[in-house]
N, CA, C and O atoms as a MOPAC input file, in Angstrom:
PM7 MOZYME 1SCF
protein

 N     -1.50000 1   -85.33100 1  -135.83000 1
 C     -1.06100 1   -84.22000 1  -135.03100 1
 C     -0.42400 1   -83.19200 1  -135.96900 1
 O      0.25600 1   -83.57500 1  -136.92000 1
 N     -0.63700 1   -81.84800 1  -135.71100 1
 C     -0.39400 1   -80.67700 1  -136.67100 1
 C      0.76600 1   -80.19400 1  -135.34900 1
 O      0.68800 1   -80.17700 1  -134.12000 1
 N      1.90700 1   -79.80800 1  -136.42200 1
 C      2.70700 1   -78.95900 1  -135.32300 1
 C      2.93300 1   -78.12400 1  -136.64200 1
 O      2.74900 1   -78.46900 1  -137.80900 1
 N      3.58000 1   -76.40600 1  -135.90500 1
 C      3.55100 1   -75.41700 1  -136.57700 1
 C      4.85600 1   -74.95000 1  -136.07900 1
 O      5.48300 1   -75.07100 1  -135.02600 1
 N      5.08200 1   -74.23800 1  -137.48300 1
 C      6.55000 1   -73.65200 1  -137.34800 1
 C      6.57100 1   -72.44600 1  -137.87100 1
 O      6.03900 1   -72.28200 1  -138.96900 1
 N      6.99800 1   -71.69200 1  -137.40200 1
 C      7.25900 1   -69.63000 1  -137.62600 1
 C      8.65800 1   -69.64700 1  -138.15400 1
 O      9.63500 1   -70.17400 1  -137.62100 1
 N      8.60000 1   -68.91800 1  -139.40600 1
 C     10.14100 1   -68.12000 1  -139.26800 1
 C      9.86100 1   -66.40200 1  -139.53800 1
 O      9.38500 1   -65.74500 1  -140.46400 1
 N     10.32900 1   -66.15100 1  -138.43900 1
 C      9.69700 1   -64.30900 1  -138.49900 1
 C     11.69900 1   -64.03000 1  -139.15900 1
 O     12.79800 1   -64.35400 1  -138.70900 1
 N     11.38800 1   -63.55000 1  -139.94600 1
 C     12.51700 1   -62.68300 1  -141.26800 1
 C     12.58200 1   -61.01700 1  -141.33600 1
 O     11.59100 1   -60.35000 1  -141.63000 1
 N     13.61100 1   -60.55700 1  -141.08900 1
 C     13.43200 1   -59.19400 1  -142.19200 1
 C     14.82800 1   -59.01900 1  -142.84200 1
 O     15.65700 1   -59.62300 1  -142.16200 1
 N     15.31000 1   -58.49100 1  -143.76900 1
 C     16.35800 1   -58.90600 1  -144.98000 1
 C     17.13900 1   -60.17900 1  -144.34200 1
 O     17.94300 1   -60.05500 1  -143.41700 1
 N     16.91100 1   -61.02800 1  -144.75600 1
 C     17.32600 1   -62.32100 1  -144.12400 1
 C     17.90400 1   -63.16200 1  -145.66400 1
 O     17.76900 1   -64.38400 1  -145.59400 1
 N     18.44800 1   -62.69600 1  -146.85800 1
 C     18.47100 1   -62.76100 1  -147.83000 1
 C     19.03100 1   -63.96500 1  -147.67700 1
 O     18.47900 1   -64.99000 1  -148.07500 1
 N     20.08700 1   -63.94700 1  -147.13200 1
 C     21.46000 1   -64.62500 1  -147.01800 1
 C     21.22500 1   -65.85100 1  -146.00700 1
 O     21.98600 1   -66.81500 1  -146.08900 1
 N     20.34600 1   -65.84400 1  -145.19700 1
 C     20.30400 1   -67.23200 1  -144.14700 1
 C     18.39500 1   -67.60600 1  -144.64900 1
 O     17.82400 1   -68.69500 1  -144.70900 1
 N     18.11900 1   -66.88300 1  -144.79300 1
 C     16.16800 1   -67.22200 1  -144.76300 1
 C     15.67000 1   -69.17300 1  -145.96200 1
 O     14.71700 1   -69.95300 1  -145.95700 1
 N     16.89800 1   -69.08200 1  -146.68000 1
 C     15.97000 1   -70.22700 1  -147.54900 1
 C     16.92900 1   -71.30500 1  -146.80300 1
 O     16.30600 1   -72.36600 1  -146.84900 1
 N     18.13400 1   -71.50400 1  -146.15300 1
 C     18.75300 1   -72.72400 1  -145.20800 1
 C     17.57900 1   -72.96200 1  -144.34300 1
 O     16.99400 1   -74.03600 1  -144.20600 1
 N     17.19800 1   -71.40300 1  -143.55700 1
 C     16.23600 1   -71.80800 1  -142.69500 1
 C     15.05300 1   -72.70200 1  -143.06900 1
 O     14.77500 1   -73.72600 1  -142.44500 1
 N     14.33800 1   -72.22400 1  -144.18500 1
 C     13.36300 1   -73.25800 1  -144.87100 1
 C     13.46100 1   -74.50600 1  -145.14500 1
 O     12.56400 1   -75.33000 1  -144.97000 1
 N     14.97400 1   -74.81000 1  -145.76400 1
 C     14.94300 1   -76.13000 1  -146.39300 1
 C     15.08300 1   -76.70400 1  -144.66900 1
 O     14.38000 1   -77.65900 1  -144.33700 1
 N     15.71200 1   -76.27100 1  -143.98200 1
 C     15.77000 1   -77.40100 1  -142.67900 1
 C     14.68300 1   -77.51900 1  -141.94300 1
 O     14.55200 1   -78.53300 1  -141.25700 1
 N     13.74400 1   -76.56200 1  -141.93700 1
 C     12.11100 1   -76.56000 1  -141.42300 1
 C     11.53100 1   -78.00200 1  -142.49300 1
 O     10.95300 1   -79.02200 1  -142.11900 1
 N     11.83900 1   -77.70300 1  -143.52600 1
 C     10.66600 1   -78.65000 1  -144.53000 1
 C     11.26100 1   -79.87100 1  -144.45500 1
 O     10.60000 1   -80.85400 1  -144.78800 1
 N     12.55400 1   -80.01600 1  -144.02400 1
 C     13.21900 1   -81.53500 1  -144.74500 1
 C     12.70900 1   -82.37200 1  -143.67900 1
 O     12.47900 1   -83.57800 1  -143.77100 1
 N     12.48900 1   -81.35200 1  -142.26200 1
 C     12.11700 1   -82.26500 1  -141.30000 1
 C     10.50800 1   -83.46900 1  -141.41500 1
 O     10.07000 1   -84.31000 1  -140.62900 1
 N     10.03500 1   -82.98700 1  -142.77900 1
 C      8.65000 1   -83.87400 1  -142.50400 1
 C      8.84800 1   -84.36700 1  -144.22200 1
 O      7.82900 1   -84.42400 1  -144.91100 1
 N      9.84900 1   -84.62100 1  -144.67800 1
 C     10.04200 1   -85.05300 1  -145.90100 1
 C     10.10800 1   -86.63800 1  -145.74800 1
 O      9.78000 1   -87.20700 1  -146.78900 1
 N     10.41100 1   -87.37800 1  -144.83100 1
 C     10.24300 1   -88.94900 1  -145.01200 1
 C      8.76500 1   -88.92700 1  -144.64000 1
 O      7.97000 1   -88.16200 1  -144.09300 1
 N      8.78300 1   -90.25200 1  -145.25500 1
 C      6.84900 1   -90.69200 1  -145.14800 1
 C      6.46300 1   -91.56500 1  -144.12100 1
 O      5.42800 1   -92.23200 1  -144.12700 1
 N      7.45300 1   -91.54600 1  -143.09600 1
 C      6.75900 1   -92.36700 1  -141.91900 1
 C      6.56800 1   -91.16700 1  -140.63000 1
 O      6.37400 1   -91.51900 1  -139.46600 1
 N      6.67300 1   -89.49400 1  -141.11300 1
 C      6.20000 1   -88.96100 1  -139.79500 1
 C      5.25600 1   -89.17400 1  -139.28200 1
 O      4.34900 1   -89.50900 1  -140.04400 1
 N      4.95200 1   -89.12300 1  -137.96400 1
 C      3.30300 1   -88.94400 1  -137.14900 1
 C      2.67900 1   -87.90100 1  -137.18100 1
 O      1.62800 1   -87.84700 1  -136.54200 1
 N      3.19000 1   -86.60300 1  -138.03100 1
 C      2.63800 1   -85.18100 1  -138.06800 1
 C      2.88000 1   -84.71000 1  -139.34900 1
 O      3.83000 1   -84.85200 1  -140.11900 1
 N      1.17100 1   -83.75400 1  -139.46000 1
 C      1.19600 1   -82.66100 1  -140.21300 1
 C      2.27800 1   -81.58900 1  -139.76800 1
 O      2.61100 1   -81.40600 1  -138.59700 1
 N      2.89800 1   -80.74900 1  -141.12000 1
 C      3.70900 1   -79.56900 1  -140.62300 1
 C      2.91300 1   -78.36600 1  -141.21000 1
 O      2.60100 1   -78.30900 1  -142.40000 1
 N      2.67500 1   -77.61800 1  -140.49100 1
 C      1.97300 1   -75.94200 1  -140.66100 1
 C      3.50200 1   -75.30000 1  -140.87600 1
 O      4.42200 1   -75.74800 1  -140.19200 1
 N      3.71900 1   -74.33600 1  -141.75700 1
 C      5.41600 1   -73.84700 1  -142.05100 1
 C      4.28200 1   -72.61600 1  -142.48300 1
 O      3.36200 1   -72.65300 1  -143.30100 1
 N      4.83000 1   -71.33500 1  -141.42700 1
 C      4.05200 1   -70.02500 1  -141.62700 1
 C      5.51100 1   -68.88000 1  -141.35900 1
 O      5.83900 1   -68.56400 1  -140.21500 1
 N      6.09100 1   -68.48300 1  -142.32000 1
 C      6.76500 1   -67.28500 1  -142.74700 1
 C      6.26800 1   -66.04400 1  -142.10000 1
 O      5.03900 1   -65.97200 1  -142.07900 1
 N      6.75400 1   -65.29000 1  -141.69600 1
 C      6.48600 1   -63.70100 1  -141.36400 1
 C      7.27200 1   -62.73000 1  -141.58800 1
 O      8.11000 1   -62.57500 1  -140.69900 1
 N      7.33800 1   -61.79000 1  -142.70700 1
 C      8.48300 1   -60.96900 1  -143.23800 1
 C      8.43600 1   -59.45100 1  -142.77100 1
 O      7.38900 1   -58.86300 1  -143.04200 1
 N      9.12700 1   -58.95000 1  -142.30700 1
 C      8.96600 1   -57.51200 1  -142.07900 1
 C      8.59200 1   -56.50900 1  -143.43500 1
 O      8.18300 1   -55.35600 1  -143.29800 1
 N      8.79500 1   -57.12200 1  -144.65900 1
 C      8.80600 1   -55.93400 1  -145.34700 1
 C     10.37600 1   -55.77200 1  -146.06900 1
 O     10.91800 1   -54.74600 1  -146.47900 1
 N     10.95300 1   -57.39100 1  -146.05500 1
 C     12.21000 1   -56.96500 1  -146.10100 1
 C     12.09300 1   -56.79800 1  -147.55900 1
 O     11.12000 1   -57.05200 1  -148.26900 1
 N     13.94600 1   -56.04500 1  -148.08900 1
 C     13.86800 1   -55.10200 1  -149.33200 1
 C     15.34400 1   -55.54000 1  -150.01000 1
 O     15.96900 1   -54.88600 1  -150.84600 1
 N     15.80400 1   -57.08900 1  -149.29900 1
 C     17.23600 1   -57.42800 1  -149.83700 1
 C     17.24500 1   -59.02100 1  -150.56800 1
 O     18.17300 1   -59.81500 1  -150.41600 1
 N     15.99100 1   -59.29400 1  -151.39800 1
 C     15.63100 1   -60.75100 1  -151.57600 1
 C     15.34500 1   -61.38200 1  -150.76900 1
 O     15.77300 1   -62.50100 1  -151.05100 1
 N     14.72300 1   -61.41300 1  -149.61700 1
 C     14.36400 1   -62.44800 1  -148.73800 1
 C     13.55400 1   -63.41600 1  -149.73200 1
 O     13.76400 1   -64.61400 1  -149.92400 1
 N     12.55000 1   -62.57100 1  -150.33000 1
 C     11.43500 1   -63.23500 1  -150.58600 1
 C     12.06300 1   -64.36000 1  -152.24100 1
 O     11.80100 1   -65.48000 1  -152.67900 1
 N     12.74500 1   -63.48500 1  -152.55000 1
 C     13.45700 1   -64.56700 1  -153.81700 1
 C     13.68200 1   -65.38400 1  -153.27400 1
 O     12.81500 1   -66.24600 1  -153.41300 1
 N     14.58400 1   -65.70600 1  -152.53600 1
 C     15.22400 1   -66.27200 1  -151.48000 1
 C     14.20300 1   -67.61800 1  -151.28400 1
 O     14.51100 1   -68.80500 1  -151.39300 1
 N     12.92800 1   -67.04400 1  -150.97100 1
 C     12.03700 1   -68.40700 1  -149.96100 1
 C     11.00700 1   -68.63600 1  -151.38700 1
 O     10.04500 1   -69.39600 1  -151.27600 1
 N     11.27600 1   -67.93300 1  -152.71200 1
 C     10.25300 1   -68.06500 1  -153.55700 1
 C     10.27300 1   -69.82800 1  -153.87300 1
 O      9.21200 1   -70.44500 1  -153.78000 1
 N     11.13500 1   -70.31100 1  -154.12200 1
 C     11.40900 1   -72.15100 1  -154.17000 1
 C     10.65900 1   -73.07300 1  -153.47600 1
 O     10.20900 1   -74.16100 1  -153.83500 1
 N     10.54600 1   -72.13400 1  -151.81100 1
 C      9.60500 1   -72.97900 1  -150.74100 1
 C      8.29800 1   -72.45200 1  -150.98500 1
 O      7.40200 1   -72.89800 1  -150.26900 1
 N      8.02200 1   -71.65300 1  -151.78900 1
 C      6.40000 1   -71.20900 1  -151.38300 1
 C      4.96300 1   -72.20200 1  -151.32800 1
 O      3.94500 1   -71.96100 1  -150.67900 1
 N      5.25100 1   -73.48100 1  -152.29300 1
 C      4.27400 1   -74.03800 1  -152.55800 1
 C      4.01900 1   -74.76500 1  -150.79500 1
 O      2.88400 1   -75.00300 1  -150.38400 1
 N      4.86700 1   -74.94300 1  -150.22300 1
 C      4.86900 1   -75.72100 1  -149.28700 1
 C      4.89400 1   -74.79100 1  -147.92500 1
 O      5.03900 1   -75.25800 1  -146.79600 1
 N      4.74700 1   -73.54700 1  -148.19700 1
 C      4.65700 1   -72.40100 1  -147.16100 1
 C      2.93700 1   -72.15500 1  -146.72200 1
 O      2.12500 1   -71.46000 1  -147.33400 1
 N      2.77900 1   -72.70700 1  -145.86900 1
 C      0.99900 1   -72.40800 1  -145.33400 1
 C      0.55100 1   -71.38600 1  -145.42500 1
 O     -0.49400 1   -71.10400 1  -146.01200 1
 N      1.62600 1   -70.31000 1  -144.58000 1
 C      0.59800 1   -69.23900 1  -144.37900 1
 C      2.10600 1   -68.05200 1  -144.50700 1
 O      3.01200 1   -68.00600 1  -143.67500 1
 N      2.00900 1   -67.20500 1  -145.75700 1
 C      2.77200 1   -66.27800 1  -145.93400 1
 C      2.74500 1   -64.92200 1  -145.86500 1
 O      2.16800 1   -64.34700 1  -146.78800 1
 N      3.31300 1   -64.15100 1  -144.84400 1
 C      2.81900 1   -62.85200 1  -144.40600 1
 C      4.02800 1   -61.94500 1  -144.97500 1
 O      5.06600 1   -62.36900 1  -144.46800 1
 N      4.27300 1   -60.92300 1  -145.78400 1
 C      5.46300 1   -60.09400 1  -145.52400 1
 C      4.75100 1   -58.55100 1  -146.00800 1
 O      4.00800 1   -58.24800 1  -146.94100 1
 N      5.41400 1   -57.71500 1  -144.81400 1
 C      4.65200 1   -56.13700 1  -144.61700 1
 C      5.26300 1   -55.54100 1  -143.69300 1
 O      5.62000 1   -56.18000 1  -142.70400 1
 N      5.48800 1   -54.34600 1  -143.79600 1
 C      6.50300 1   -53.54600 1  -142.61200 1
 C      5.52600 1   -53.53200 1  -141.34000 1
 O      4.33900 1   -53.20900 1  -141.39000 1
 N      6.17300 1   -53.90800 1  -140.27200 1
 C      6.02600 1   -53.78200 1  -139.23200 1
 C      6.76700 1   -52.95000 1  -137.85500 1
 O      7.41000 1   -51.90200 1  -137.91400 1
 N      6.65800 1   -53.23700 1  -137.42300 1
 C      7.65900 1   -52.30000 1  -136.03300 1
 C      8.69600 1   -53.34100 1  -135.42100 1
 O      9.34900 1   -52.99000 1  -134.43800 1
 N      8.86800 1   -54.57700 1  -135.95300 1
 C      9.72900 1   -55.12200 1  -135.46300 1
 C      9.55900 1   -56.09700 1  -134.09000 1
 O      8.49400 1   -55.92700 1  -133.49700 1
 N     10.41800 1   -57.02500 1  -133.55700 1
 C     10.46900 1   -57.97900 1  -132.55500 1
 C      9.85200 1   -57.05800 1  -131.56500 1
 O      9.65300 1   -57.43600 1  -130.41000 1

């Protein structure tokens, strides 16, 4: 079973990589029953977000960041 997880960000410098490590730690023991899909969505932010989540990237599925119009 694949379950998927979003974190939609924009300058999130300061909370964005807690958010990650607690998304990823959740499928870090080896007896889960699921694949994890971990898909990022950045507005375009311009205050390190992306430094920030650069640590998680290998383990980031699907990474989007580009100005948008917002929530």
């Amino acid at each position: 079973m694949r379950i998927s997880v979003i974190t939609v960000c924009y300058n999130a410098a300061t909370t964005v990589a807690d958010a990650a490590q607690s998304v990823l730690s959740q499928v870090s023991g080896g007896d889960n029953p699921f694949e994890l899909e971990y898909i990022v969505v950045d507005g375009g932010s311009k205050d390190g977000t992306l430094a920030a989540l650069e640590p998680f990237r290998e383990r980031i599925a699907t990474f989007i960041s580009e100005p948008d119009r917002g929530l």
